[in-house]
Structure formats: C-alpha cells, structure tokens
C-alpha positions as CSV (number, residue, x, y, z in Angstrom):
1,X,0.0,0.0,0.0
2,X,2.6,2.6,0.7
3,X,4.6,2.0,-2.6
4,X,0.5,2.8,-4.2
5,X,0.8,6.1,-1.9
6,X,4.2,7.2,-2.8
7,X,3.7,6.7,-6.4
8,X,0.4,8.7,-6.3
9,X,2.3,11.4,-4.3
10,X,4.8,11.8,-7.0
11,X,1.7,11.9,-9.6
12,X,0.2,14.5,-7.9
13,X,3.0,16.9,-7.8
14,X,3.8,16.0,-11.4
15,X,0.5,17.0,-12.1
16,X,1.0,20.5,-9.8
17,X,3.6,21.6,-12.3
18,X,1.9,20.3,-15.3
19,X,-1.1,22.7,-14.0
20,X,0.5,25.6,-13.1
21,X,2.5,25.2,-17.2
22,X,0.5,28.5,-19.2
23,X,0.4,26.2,-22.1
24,X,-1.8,23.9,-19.9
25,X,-3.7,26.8,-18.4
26,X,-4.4,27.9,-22.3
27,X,-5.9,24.8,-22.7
28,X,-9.0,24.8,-21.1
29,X,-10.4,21.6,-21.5
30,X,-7.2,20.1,-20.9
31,X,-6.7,21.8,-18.0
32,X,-10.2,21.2,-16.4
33,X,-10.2,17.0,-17.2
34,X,-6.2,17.7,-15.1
35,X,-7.3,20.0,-12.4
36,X,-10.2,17.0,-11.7
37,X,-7.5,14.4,-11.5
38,X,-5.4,16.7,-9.4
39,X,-8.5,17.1,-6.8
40,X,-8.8,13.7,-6.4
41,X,-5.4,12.8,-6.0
42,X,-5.4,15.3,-3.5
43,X,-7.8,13.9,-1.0
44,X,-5.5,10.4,-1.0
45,X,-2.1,12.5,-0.7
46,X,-3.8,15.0,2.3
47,X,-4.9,11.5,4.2
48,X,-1.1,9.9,3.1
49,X,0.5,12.8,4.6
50,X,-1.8,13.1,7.9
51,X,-0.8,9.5,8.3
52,X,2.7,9.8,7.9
53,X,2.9,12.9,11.0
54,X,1.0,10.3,12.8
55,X,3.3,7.6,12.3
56,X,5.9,10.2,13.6
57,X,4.4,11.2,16.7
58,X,4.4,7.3,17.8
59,X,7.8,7.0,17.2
60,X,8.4,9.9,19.3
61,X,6.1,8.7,22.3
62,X,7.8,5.0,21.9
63,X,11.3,6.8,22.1
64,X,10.4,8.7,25.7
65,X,8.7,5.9,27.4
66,X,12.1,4.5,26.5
67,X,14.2,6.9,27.8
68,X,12.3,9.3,29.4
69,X,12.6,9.0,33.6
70,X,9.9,11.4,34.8
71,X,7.2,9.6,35.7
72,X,4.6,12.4,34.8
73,X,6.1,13.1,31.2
74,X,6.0,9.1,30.4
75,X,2.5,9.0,31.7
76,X,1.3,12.1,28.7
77,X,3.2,10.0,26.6
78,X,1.6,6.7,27.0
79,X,-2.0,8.9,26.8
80,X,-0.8,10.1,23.8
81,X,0.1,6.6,22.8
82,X,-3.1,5.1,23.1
83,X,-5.1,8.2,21.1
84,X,-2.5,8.0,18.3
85,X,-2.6,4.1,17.5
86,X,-6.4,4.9,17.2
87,X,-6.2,7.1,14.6
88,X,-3.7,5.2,12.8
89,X,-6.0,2.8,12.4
90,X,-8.7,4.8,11.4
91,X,-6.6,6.9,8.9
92,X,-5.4,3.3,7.6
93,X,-8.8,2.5,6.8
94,X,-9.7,6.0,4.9
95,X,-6.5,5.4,3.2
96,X,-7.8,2.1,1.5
97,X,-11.2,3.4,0.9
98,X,-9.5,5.9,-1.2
99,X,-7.3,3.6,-2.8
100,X,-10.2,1.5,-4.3
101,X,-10.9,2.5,-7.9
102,X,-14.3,4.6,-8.6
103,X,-17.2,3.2,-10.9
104,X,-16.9,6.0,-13.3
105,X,-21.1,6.3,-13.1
106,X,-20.9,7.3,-9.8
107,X,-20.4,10.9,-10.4
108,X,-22.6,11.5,-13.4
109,X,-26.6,13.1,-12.6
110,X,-29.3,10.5,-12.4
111,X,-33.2,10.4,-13.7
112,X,-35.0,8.4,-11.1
113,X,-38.2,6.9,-12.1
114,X,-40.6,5.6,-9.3
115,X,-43.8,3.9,-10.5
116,X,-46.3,2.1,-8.3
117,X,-46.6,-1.1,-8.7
118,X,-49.1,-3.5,-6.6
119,X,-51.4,-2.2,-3.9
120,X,-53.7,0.0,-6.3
121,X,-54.4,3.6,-4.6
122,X,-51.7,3.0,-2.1
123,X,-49.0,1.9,-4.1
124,X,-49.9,5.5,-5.8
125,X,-49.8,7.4,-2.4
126,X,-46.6,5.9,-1.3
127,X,-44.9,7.0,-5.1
128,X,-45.9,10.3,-3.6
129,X,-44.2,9.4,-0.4
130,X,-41.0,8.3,-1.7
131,X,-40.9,11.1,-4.4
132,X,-40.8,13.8,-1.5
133,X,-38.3,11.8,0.5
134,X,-35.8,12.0,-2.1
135,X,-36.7,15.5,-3.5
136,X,-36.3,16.5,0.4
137,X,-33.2,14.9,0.6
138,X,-31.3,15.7,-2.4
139,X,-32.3,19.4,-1.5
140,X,-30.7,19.2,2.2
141,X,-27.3,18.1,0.3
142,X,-27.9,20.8,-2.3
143,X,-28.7,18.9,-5.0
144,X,-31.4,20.1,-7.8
145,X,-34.6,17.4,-8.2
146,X,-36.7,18.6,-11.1
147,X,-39.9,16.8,-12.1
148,X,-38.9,15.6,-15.4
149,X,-42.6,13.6,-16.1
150,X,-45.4,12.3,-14.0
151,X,-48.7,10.6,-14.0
152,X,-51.0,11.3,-10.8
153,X,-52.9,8.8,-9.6
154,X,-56.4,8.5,-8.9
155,X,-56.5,9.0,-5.3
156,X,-53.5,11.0,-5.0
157,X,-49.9,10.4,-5.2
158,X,-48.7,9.5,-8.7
159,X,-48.5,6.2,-10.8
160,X,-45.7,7.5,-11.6
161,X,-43.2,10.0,-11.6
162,X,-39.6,10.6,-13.3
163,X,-37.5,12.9,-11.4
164,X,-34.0,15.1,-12.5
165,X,-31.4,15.2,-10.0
166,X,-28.0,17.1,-10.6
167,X,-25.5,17.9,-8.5
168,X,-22.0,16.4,-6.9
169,X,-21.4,12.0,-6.7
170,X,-25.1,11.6,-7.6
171,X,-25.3,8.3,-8.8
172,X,-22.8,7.3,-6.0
173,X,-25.3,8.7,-3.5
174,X,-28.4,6.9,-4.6
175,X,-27.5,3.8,-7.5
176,X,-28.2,1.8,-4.4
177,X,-31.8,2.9,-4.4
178,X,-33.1,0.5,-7.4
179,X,-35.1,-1.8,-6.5
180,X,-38.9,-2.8,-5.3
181,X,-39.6,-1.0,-2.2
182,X,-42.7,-2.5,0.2
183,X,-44.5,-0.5,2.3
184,X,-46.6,-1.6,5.2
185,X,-49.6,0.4,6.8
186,X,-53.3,1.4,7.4
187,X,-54.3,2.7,3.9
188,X,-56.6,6.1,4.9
189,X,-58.9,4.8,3.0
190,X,-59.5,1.7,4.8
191,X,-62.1,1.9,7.6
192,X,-61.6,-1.7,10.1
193,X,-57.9,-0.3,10.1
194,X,-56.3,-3.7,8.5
195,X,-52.4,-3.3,7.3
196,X,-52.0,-3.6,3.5
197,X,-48.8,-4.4,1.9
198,X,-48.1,-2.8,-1.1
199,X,-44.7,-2.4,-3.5
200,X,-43.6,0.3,-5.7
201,X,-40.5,-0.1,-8.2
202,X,-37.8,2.5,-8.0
203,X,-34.7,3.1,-10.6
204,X,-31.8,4.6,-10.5
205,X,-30.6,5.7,-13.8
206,X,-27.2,7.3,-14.4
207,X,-27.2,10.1,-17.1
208,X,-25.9,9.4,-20.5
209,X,-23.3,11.9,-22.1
210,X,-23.5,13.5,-25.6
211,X,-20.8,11.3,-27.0
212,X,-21.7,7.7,-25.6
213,X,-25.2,7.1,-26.9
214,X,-26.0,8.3,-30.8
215,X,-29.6,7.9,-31.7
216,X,-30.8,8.7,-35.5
217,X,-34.2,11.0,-35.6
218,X,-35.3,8.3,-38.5
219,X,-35.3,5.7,-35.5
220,X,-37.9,8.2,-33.1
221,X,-41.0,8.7,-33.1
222,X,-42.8,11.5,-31.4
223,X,-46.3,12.5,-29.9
224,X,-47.7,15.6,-28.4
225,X,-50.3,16.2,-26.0
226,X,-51.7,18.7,-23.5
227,X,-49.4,18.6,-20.1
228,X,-51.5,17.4,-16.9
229,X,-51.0,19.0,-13.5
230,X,-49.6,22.4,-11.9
231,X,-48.9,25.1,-14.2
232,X,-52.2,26.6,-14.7
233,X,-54.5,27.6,-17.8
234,X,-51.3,27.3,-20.2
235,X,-50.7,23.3,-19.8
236,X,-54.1,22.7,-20.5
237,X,-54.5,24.7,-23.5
238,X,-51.5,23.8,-25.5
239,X,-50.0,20.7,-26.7
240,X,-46.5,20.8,-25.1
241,X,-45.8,17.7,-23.9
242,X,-44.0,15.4,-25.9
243,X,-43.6,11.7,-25.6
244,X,-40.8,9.9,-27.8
245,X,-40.2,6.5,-29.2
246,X,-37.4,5.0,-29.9
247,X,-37.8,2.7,-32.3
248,X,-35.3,-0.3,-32.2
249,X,-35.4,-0.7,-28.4
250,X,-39.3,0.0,-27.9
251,X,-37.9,2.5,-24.9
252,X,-40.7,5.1,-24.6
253,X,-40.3,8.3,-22.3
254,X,-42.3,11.6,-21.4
255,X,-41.3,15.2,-20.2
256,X,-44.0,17.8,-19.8
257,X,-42.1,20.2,-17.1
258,X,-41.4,23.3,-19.6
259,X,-43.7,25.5,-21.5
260,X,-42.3,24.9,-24.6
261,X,-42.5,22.1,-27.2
262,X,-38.9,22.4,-28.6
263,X,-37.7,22.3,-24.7
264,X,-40.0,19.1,-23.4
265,X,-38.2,17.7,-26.4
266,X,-34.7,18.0,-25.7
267,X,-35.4,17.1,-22.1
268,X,-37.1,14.0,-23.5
269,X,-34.1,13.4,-25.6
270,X,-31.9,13.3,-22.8
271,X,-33.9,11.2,-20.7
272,X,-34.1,8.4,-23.8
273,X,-30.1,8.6,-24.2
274,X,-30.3,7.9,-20.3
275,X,-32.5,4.8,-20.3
276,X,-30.7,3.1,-23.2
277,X,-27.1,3.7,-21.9
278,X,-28.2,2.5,-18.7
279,X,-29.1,-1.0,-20.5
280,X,-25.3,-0.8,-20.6
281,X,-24.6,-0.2,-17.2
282,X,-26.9,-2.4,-15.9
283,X,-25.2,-5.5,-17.3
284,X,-21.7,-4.3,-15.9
285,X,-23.5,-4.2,-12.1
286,X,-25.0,-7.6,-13.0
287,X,-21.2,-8.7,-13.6
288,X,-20.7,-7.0,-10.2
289,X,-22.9,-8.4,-8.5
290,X,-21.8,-12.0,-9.6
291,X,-19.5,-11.8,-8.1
292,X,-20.0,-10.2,-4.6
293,X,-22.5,-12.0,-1.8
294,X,-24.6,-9.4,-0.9
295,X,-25.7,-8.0,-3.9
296,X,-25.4,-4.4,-2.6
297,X,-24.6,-3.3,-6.5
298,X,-27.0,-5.2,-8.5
299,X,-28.7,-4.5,-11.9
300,X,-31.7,-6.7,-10.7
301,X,-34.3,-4.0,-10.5
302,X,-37.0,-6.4,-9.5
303,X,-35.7,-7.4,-6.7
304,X,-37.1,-6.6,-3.2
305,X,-34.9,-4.3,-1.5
306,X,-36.4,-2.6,1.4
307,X,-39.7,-2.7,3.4
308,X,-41.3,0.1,5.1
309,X,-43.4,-0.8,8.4
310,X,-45.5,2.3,9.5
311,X,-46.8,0.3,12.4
312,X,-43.3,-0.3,13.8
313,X,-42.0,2.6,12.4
314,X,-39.3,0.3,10.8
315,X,-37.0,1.0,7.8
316,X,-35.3,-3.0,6.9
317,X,-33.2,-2.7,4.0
318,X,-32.8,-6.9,3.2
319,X,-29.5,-6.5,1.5
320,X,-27.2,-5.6,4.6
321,X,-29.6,-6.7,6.9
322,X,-30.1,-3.5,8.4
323,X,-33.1,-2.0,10.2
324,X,-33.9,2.0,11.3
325,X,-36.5,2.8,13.7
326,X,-36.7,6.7,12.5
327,X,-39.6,6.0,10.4
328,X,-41.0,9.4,10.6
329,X,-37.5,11.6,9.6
330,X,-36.8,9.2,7.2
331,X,-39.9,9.8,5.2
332,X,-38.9,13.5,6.2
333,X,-35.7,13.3,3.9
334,X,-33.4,11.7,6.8
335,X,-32.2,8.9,5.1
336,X,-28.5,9.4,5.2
337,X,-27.7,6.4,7.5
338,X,-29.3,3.6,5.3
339,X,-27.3,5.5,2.3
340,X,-24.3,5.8,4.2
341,X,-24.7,2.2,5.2
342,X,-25.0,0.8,2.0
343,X,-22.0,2.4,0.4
344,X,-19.6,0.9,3.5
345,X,-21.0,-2.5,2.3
346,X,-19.8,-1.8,-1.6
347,X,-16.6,-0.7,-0.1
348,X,-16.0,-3.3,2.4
349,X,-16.6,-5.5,-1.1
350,X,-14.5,-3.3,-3.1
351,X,-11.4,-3.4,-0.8
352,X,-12.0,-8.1,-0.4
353,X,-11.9,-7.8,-4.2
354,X,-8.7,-5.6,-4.7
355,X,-6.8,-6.7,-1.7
356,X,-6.3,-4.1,-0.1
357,X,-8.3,-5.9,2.6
C-alpha cells in the first residue's frame, strides 16, 4: 500500500507543475479534465501525509517511554500513545477506501423513475411518499430534483413519476436505491384499520453523455399532448408535452415540465439517451454483483430491497440486513444512514476484491 501512496504522491505533484504550465492553463479543457485528476489525488495524498505525521508522533512517544525517567512526562506519553494508535488505524482505513478505484457512473446526474406497482391507490400514495423523500433529501445536500414527467394517480400520489437530479457524486449517493420497495400500513382509506402491503418499483438511472449514446431522428417517433398537473391555464390549452419513441429498443419516455414544445423535447431526448445507456450499465452491475455476496450493487431492479413498516415505524433494508426505527425523519428526507450504510457494504466488497483488505 505505501509504494500505491508514494507513487500517487509523486503523480500529484507531477501533475502540480503540469497545471501551473501556461500552455496547460491555455488549454481549457485540458486543463479542467487535469485539475479533476489533481482534486482527487489530493484527498488520498492529504490523508497519506496526515498519516505519515502520525506515524511520527508514535515513534516519538515509543522513544520517551524508552528513555524518558519522569514519571509524569512518560505518563502524557503513553496517553498520547493510546489516542494516536487509534487514529492510525482509522486513517489506515480512509487510506484504503481511497485507494479503491471509482465506478466511473458514480459521479454523473441520475433520472429516477418511481412507479407504483401493486397495492392500487396506495401503491400511488406511497410513489408520492417516496418522491418527497428523495426531493427533500437531495435538496438538504444541495442537489437540484426537477420533475422531469409524472402521472397522478387517482386517489393522489402518482402512478408514476420521473424525477432530474443534478448535482455532486449523484449516482454514487443513490444507485443503491433501485429496486422494489414495500410499504406496510393502514391505507386512509380503509375503515376496520387492516395493514395492507403494497410495492412500488424505483430506478436509479445514471445520465448518458453527448458522445456515448447516438440515436438517428429516422429511429424516433414523437407524440404531443396537453401537459396534466400544476402550471395553470397554459398546460391545458396547448400541446406541449412530448412523448418519444425509440424505435429499435421499444424504450418510450415523457417530459412535460417546460412551456415549450422544442424544450419538453430536448429534455425527452436526454432522458431516452439515459435509459438506453443505462441498458449498458446495468449489465456491468450484474457482472458486479456476480460476483460479490450481498448483492449491494446489483442490476436486478426487480428485486425486493427494502420494506417500510409504519406500524413499527421500521426501515429493513434486506441487503445488509439492516433495520432503522426513524420511520418518521426518514420519510422526512433523513435517510443518510441507510445510504451511508450501503456504500460501506460496496466498499468493504471493493477493498476483499482488490486486496487491499
């Protein structure tokens, strides 16, 4: 591990002079894709170097409770001792966290599509639910959620309901979020009070650059219709929304959130060149998840991945085997630990498969 550290040490400062070079800085493209690289490389050298001035201070403590004779002095010594073998181990931990290679989706914007599935009117309502947990989430981490498309249900809630989210490590954050997710609870509109069990399906779609999906215009095929929903007399009245068609792959998506025609269409558009290159990405998780045990990163959208009791107030995610009893924050937008949980599991995997371990 330390010849890894050194070597990316000497990288980075490489790369310092390369970006401080004015034919570099003329370069702006160049210099943005090397002032990324230098960021990153930056997080592991800060930690390397952190754990090197730790190294040193136990060296030092070791060498007075070998020497020193004052009682008092050899007693802050062996305090200090204690304190700094702890963070040596925690600092060798964040080291080989950083060391392990990145999935090169996880930084890219997602679209997130949520769409009941069975449980009628409730599976509808909790769409809803789960829509305004994530929105509330992404928004306490300063991400932007936009309502790309949706479909309201009958009772409330939606069917369905495709949602935009930009911002930093996105589809890091959340990939982990695909799956069926059961709810458990009174429906309002049942009257003896019986618990109903209903699912709704949620995925997790990385978005597609420019350059890696091509689709030909002879290969689409659009519709237009009136847009449903807020906005007032205007998406009533006009024809603005636009569904698209893509041909070859039968993929068919929807985007009604702007005003105008020409801009539901490029936002349609970029939401079809997301759900055909995540057909791509979803077979590399499958190889993933192969070959790991708890299936953390999976491509499997169907299967069940978390239940929601309301009468326990009970979050179980059945992957890691982990239950919260926060139902209400969570809901609320606090959902950090089960995230947070989920990406230690993909790490601890990461770091068995690249022994670093």
């Amino acid at each position: 591990m330390f010849s890894q550290l050194d070597n990316i040490k000497g990288k980075f400062i490489e790369l310092g002079k390369t970006l401080s070079d004015p034919a570099t800085m003329g370069d702006m493209k160049r210099y943005t894709q090397l002032n990324k690289e230098y960021r990153e490389l930056e997080k592991v050298v800060n930690a390397y170097d952190e754990y090197r001035m730790i190294l040193g201070n136990i060296e030092n403590n070791k060498n007075i409770l070998e020497t020193e004779k004052d009682e008092e002095f050899r007693d802050m010594a062996k305090g200090d001792l204690v304190q700094q073998e702890a963070e040596k181990e925690r600092m060798e931990f964040e080291l080989k966290q950083l060391l392990v290679p990145k999935e090169p989706e996880d930084e890219r914007n997602v679209l997130i599509e949520i769409r009941a599935g069975t449980g009628g009117d409730e599976a509808s309502l909790f769409v809803g639910d789960l829509a305004r947990m994530y929105t509330r989430y992404c928004e306490t981490i300063g991400w932007k959620v936009v309502i790309a498309d949706s479909n309201e249900g009958t009772a409330g809630g939606f069917k369905e309901i495709a949602l935009e989210v930009t911002g930093e490590n996105v589809y890091g954050k959340l990939k982990f979020e695909s799956g069926v997710h059961r709810v458990q609870r009174v429906p309002a509109t049942e009257a003896k009070g019986r618990v109903h069990t209903s699912a709704v399906t949620v995925a997790v779609m990385p978005e597609a650059d420019e350059v890696e999906v091509v689709i030909n215009d002879a290969d689409i095929h659009m519709d237009v219709f009136r847009a449903s929903g807020a906005g007032g007399q205007h998406v009533n009245r006009t024809e603005s929304a636009v569904r698209l068609t893509h041909i070859p792959t039968g993929t068919v998506v929807a985007c009604q959130q702007e005003r105008s025609q020409h801009k539901n269409r490029d936002h349609a558009m970029k939401m079809l060149k997301t759900k055909i290159y995540e057909a791509a990405v979803r077979k590399h998780e499958d190889a993933i998840a192969a070959r790991r045990k708890t299936l953390v990163s999976t491509g499997d959208r169907s299967a069940k991945i978390r239940t929601y009791n309301f009468p326990q107030g009970r979050i179980t995610d059945h992957r890691i085997n982990l239950s919260v009893y926060n139902l209400d924050a969570y809901m609320a937008g606090d959902i950090s630990e089960m995230i947070d949980a989920l990406a230690v599991a993909e790490q601890s995997e990461k770091l068995k498969e690249s022994g670093i371990a």
